[in-house]
C-alpha positions as CSV (number, residue, x, y, z in Angstrom):
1,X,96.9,66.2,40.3
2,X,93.5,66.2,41.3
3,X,91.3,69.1,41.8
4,X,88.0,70.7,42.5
5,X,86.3,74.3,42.3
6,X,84.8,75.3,45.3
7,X,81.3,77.2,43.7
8,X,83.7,78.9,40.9
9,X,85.5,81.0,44.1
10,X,88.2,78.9,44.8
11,X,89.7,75.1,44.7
12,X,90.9,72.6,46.2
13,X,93.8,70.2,44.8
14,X,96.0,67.2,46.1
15,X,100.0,67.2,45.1
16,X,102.8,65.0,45.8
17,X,105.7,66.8,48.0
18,X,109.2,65.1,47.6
19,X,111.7,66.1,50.0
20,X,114.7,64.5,49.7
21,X,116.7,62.1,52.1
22,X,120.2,62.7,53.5
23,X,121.0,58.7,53.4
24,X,121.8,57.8,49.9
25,X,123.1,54.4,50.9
26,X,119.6,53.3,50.1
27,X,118.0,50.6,47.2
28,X,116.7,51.8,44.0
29,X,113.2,51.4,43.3
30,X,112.8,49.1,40.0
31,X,111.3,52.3,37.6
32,X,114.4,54.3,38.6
33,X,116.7,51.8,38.4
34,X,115.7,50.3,35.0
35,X,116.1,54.1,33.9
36,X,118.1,55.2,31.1
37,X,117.8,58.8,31.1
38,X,121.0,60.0,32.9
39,X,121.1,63.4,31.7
40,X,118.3,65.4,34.1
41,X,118.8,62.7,37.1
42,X,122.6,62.5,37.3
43,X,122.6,59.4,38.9
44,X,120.3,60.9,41.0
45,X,123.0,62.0,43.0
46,X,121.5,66.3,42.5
47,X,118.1,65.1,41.1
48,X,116.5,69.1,40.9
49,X,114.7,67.9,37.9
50,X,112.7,65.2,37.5
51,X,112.2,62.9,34.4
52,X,109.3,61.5,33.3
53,X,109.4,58.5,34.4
54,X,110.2,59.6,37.8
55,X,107.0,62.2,37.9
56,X,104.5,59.1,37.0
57,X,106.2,56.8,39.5
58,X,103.2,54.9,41.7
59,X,105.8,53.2,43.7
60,X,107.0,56.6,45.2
61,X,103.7,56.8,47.2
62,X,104.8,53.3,49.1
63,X,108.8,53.4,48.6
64,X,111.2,55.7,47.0
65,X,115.2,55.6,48.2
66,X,115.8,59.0,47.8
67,X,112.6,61.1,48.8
68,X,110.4,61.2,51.7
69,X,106.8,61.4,49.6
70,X,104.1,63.2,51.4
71,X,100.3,63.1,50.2
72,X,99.1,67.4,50.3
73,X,96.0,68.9,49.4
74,X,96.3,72.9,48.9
75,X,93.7,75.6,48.6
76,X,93.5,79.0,46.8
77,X,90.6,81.3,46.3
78,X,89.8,84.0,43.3
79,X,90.2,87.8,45.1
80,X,88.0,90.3,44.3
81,X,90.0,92.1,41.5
82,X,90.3,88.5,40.1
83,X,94.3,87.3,41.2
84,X,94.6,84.3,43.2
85,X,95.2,84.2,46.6
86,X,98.6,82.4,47.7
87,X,98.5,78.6,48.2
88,X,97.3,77.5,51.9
89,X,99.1,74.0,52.5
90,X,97.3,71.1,54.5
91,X,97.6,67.5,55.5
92,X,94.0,66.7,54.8
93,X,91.7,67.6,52.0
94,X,89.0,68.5,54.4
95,X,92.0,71.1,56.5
96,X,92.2,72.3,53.2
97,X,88.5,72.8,52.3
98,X,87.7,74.6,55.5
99,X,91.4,76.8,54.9
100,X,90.1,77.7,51.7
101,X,86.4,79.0,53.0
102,X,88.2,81.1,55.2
103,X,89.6,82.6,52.8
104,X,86.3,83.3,51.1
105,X,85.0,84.3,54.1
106,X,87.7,87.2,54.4
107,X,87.4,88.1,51.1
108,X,83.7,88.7,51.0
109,X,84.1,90.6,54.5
110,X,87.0,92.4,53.2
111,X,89.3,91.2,55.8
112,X,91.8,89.3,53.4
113,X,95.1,90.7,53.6
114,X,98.4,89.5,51.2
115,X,101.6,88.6,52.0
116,X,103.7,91.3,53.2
117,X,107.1,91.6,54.3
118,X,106.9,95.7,54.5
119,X,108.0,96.9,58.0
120,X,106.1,99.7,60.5
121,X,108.7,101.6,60.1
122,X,109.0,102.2,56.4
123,X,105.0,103.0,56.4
124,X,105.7,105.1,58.8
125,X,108.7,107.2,57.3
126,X,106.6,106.8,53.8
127,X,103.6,108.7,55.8
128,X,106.1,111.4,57.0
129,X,107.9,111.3,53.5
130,X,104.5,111.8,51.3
131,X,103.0,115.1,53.6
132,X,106.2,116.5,53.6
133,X,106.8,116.1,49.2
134,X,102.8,117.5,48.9
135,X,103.2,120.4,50.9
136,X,101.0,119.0,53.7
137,X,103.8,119.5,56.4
138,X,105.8,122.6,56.6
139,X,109.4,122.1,57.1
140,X,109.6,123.0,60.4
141,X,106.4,120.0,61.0
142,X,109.3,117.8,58.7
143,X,111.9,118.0,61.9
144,X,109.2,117.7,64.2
145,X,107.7,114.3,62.3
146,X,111.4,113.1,61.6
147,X,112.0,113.5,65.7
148,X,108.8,111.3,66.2
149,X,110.3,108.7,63.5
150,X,113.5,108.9,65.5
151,X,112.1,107.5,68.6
152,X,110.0,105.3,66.7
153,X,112.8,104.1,65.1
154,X,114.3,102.9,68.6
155,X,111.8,100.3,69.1
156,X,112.3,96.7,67.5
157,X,108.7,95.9,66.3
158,X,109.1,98.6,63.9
159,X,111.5,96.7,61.9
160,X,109.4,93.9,62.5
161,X,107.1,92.8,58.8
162,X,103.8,94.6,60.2
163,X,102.2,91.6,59.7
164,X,104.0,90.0,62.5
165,X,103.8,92.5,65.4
166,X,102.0,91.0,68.2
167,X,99.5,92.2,70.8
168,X,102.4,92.1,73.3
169,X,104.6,94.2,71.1
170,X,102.2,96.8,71.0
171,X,102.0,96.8,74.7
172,X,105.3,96.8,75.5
173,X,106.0,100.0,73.2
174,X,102.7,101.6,75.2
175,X,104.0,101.2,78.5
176,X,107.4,102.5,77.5
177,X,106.1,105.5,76.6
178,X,104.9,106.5,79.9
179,X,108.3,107.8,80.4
180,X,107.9,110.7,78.0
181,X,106.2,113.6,78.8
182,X,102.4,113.9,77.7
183,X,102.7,116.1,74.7
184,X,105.4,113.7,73.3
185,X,103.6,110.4,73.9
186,X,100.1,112.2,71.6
187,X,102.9,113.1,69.2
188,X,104.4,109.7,68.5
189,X,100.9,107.9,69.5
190,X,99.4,109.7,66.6
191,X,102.0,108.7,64.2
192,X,101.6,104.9,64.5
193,X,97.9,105.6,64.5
194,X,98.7,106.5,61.4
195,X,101.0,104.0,60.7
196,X,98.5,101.7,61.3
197,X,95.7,103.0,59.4
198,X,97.6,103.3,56.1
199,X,98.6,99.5,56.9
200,X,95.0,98.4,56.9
201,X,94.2,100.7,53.5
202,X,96.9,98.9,51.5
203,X,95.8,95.7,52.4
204,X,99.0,95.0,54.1
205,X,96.6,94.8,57.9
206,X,93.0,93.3,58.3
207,X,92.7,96.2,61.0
208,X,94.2,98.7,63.3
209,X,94.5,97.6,67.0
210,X,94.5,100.9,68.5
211,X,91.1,101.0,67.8
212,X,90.5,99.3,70.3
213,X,90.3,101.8,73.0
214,X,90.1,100.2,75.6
215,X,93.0,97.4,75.4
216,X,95.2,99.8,73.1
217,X,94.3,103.6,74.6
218,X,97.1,106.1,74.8
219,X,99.2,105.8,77.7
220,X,99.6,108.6,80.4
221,X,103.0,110.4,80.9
222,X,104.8,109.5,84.6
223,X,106.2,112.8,84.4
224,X,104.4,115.3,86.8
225,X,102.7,118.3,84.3
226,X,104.7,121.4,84.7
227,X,102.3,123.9,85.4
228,X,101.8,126.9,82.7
229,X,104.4,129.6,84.4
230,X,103.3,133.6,84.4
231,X,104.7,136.4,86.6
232,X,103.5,137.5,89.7
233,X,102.1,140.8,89.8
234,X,105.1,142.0,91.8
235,X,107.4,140.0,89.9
236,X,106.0,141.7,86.2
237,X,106.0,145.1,87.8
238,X,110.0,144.2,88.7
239,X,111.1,143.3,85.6
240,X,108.9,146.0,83.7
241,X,110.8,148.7,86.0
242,X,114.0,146.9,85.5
243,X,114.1,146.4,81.4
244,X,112.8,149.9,81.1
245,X,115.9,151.7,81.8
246,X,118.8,149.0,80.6
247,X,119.6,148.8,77.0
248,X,119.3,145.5,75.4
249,X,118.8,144.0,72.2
250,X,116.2,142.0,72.9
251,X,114.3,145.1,75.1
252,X,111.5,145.9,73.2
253,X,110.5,142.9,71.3
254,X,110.0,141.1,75.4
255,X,108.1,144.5,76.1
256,X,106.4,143.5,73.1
257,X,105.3,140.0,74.1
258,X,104.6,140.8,77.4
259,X,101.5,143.4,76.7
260,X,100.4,141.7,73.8
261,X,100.4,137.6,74.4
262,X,102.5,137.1,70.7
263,X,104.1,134.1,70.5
264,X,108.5,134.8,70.2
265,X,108.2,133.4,66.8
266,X,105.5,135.6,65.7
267,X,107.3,138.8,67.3
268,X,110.5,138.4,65.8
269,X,108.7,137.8,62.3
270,X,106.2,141.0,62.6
271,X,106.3,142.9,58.9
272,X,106.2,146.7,60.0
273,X,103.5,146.8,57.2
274,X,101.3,144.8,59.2
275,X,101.3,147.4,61.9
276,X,98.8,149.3,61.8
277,X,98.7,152.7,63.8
278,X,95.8,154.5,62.6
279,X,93.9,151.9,63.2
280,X,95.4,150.6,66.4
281,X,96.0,146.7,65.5
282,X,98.3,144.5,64.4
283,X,97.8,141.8,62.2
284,X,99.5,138.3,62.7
285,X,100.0,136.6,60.0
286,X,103.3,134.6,59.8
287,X,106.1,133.2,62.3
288,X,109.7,132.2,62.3
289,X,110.1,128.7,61.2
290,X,112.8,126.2,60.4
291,X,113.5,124.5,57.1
292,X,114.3,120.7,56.7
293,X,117.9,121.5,57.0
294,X,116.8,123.3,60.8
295,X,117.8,127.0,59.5
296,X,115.6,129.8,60.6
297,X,113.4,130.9,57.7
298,X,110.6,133.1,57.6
299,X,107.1,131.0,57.6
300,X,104.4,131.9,55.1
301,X,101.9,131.3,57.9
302,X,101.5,131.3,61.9
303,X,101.5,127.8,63.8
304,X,98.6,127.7,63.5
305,X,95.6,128.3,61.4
306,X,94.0,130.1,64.1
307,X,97.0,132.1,64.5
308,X,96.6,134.1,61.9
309,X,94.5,136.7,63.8
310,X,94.2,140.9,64.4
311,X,95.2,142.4,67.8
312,X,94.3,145.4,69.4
313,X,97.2,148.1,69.8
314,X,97.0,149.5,73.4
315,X,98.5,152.3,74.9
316,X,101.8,150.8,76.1
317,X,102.0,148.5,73.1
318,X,101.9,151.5,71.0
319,X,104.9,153.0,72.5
320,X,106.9,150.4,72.7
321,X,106.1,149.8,68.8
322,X,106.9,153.3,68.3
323,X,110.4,152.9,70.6
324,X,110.8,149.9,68.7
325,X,110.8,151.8,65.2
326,X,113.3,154.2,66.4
327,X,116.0,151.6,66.7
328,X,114.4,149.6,63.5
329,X,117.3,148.2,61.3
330,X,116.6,148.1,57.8
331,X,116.4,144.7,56.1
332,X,114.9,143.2,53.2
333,X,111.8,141.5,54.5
334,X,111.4,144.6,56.4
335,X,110.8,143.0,60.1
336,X,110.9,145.3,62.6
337,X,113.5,143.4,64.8
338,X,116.3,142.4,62.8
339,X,119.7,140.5,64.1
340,X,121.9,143.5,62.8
341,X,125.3,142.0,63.8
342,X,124.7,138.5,62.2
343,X,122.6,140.2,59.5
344,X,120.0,137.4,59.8
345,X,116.5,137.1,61.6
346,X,116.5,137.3,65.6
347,X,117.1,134.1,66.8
348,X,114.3,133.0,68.8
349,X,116.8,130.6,71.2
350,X,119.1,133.5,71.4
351,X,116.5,135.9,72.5
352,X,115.3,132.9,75.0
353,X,119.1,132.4,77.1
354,X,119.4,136.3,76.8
355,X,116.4,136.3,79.0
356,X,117.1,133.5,81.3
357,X,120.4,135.6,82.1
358,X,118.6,138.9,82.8
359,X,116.0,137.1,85.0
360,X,119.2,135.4,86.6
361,X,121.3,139.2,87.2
362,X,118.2,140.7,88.5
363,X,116.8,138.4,90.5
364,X,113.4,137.7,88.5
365,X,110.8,135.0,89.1
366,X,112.4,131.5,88.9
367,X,115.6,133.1,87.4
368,X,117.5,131.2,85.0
369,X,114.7,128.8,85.2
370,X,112.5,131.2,83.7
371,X,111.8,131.5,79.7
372,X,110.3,134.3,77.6
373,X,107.0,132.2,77.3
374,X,106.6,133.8,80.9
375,X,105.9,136.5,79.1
376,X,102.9,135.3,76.7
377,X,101.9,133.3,79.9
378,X,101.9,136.3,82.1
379,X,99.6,138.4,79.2
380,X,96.9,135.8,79.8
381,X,96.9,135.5,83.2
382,X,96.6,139.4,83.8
383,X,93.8,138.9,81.3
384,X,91.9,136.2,83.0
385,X,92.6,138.2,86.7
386,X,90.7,141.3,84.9
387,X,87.8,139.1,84.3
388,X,88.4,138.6,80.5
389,X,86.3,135.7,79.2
390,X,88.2,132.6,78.0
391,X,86.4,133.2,74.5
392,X,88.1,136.3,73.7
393,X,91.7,135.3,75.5
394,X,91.6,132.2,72.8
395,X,91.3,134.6,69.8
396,X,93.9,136.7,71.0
397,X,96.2,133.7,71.9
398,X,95.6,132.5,68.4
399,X,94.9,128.7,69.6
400,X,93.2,126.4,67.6
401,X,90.3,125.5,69.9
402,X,88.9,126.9,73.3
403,X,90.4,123.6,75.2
404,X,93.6,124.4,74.7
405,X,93.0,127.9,76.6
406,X,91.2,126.3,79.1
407,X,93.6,123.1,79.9
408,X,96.6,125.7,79.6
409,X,95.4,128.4,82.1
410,X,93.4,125.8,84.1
411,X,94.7,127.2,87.8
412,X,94.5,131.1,86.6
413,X,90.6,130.0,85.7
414,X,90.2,128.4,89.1
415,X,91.9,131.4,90.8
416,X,89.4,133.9,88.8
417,X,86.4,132.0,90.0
418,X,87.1,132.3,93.6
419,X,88.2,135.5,93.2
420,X,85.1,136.4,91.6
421,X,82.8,134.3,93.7
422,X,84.1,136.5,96.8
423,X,83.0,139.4,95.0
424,X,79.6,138.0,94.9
425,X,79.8,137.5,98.6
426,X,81.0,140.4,99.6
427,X,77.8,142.2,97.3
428,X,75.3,140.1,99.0
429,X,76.4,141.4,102.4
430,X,76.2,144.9,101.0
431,X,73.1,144.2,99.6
432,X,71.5,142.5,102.9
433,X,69.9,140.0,101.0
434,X,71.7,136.8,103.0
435,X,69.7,135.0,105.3
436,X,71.8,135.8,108.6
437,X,71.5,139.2,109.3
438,X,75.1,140.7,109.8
439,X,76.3,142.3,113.6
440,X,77.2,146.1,113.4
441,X,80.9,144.7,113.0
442,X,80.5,143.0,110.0
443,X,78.6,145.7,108.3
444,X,82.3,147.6,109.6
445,X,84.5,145.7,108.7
446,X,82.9,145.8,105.2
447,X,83.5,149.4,104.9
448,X,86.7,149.5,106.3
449,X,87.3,146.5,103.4
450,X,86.2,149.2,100.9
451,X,88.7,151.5,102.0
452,X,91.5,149.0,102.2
453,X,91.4,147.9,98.8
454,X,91.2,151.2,97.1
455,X,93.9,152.3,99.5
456,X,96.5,148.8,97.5
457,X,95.7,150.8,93.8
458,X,96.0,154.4,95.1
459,X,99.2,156.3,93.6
460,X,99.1,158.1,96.6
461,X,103.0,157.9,98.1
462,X,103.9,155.4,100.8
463,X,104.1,157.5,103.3
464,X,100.8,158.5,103.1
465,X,99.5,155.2,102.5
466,X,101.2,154.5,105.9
467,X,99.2,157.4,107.6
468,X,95.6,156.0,106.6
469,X,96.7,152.4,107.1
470,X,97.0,153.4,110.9
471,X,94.1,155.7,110.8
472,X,92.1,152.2,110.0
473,X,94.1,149.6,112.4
474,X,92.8,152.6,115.2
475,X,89.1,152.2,114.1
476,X,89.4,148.3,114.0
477,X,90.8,148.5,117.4
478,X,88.0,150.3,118.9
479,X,85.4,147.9,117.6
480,X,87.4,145.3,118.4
481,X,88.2,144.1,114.7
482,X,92.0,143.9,114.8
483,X,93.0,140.4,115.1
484,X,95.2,139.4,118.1
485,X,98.9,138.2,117.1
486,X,100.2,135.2,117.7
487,X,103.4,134.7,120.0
């Protein structure tokens, strides 16, 4: 064997490869058959060792009745932490030369990666494994990762050693998950992110291809977004005069959500001790979770950091806490709404098909299509219509950052600046300060305007509402302001 160090980093050697022949019918070389020792050949019939003789055979590089002989040269290069690399076969010595500065190459770039046979998937469940066992993950995150390892697990490059998934495998799995809805596909697109990244920090991957935004950028969902669902002013004014004179079990704890924006989990999880009277607020602190086994337990913390957050008590949250009270069960965490038949915490999906069925029996919203985050949803919307900033809503909503408010009530934003941009108008008019001077009838109908809309919030009774409703269609008819109907 000849060799040769290639500046102290690596070398480059030649080696005899033997691979032996199915025909055995063949003549025996002159060393081998002027041999004696029968005891590693056999007769050469299972030759797995070879004796001397054999090894420092010359003839085998011309002839040899049992082998194929091949002439290789191999490289291997000195790593960093000072193992050897493994051996890169080649035909030629100069193949090899150039294999083995490629290796140095990668190594002094820190691109070289080893062997691997470790699959996507097993870094993957490792990653979910490891936050879960340091307390990174609660165990209600644990389901939720375990669900996005699920649907990982579906997919055949997983399983495939990481080292061998291809471009196209990657973009297969992308475009397949254009048929999940948005949230999921950031979900499970985060996951091999991190899949990925831990891949390239072991040294099993030279680097991460979705870094590479613009070949490898998360898909979009074909699903249409559902739009963020909240009651109509007529339809929360329903249901408020409806749920106040049934009994129910889950009666005060909707009332609850509905005039304070807390999430179901965070309602049915409230300590009484965190309510606060004297002070008028409420302090949010911890939610209903699940554990690994998908029980209900009682979180040490809201969903998120953000959540954890102090709300004002107004006047009809304060009586509905104070209703609420009355019927308070006692329990040992001492919640204020307590399952008392099951002895247990208030099941949040319970407490969700209880309301689809009241929405259904009294005719409410979308009916049995509706769920109690109408309620939450309708909070915020109310607050935005009022002229709330989106600041303030997000501290009250407890999300983590203000784009989340703003992406989630995107339409009841829109509708609040057109609303308010009509207010502007209408206040230039008053003010005559636009550039067209307004006729005698706009200045009228203006007034009239005025009247109107105090007349829609007065608690004067219908039938007098009725009475000054004419009174005005009679003014509007004499200046000519009522508009002619349509046949």
């Amino acid at each position: 064997m000849k060799g040769r160090r290639a500046n102290g980093e690596g070398s480059v050697y030649e080696f005899i490869q033997k691979v032996k022949k199915k025909n055995t019918n063949l003549e025996i070389c002159e060393i081998c058959k002027n041999c004696n020792n029968q005891e590693l050949c056999h007769n050469r019939e299972d030759c797995k060792n070879l004796c001397d003789k054999c090894k420092n055979c010359i003839e085998c590089l011309k002839y040899c009745d049992r082998y194929y002989i091949y002439e290789r040269s191999v490289s291997q290069a000195t790593k960093k932490d000072g193992t050897r690399t493994s051996p890169q076969y080649a035909k030629k010595k100069k193949d090899a030369a150039k294999n083995n500065l490629d290796t140095i190459n990668k190594i002094n770039d820190n691109k070289l990666v080893d062997k691997s046979t470790i699959t996507l998937y097993e870094i993957a469940k490792n990653i979910v494994e490891d936050r879960h066992n340091k307390n990174k993950t609660t165990d209600n995150s644990y389901i939720a990762n375990l669900s996005k390892l699920n649907r990982l697990n579906q997919h055949s490059f997983m399983h495939k050693p990481a080292q061998k998934v291809t471009d196209e495998d990657i973009h297969k799995y992308l475009n397949y998950m254009t048929v999940y809805s948005d949230s999921v596909i950031g979900k499970d697109f985060g996951l091999l992110n991190a899949t990925f990244i831990r891949a390239v920090r072991k040294n099993i991957l030279p680097l991460n291809p979705l870094d590479d935004k613009d070949e490898f950028s998360k898909p979009n969902s074909k699903r249409k977004t559902e739009k963020v669902r909240a009651f109509m002013l007529s339809e929360q004014k329903k249901f408020i005069d409806i749920i106040k004179n049934k009994e129910n079990k889950y009666k005060y704890a909707w009332l609850l959500m509905l005039s304070t924006g807390i999430r179901p989990g965070e309602c049915y999880a409230l300590d009484i001790n965190d309510i606060d009277f004297k002070n008028k607020k409420i302090h949010i602190r911890i939610s209903l979770t699940k554990d690994k086994n998908g029980n209900t337990v009682l979180g040490d913390k809201t969903k998120t950091y953000s959540g954890d957050r102090y709300i004002n008590i107004s006047r009809d949250s304060e009586a509905i806490l104070k209703e609420a009270l009355n019927e308070n069960i006692y329990n040992k965490y001492n919640l204020l709404f307590w399952d008392k038949k099951r002895d247990d915490f208030t099941s949040v999906s319970a407490s969700n098909s209880s309301f689809k069925r009241f929405c259904k029996k009294y005719n409410i919203g979308k009916e049995f299509e509706e769920t109690q985050y109408v309620l939450r949803h309708s909070y915020a919307t109310r607050k935005i219509e009022s002229g709330m900033p989106v600041e303030v809503l997000k501290d009250l909503l407890g999300h983590k950052d203000i784009e989340v408010t703003l992406n989630t009530y995107f339409d009841a934003f829109s509708e609040y600046k057109n609303k308010y941009n009509k207010i502007s108008e209408d206040y230039m008019k008053e003010q005559k300060l636009n550039y067209v001077d307004l006729s005698k009838q706009d200045n009228i109908l203006i007034e009239i305007e005025k009247i109107n809309n105090t007349l829609d919030t007065s608690s004067l009774d219908d039938l007098d509402k009725k009475i000054l409703y004419k009174a005005l269609d009679k003014i509007k008819n004499k200046y000519q302001l009522l508009k002619e109907k349509t046949s």
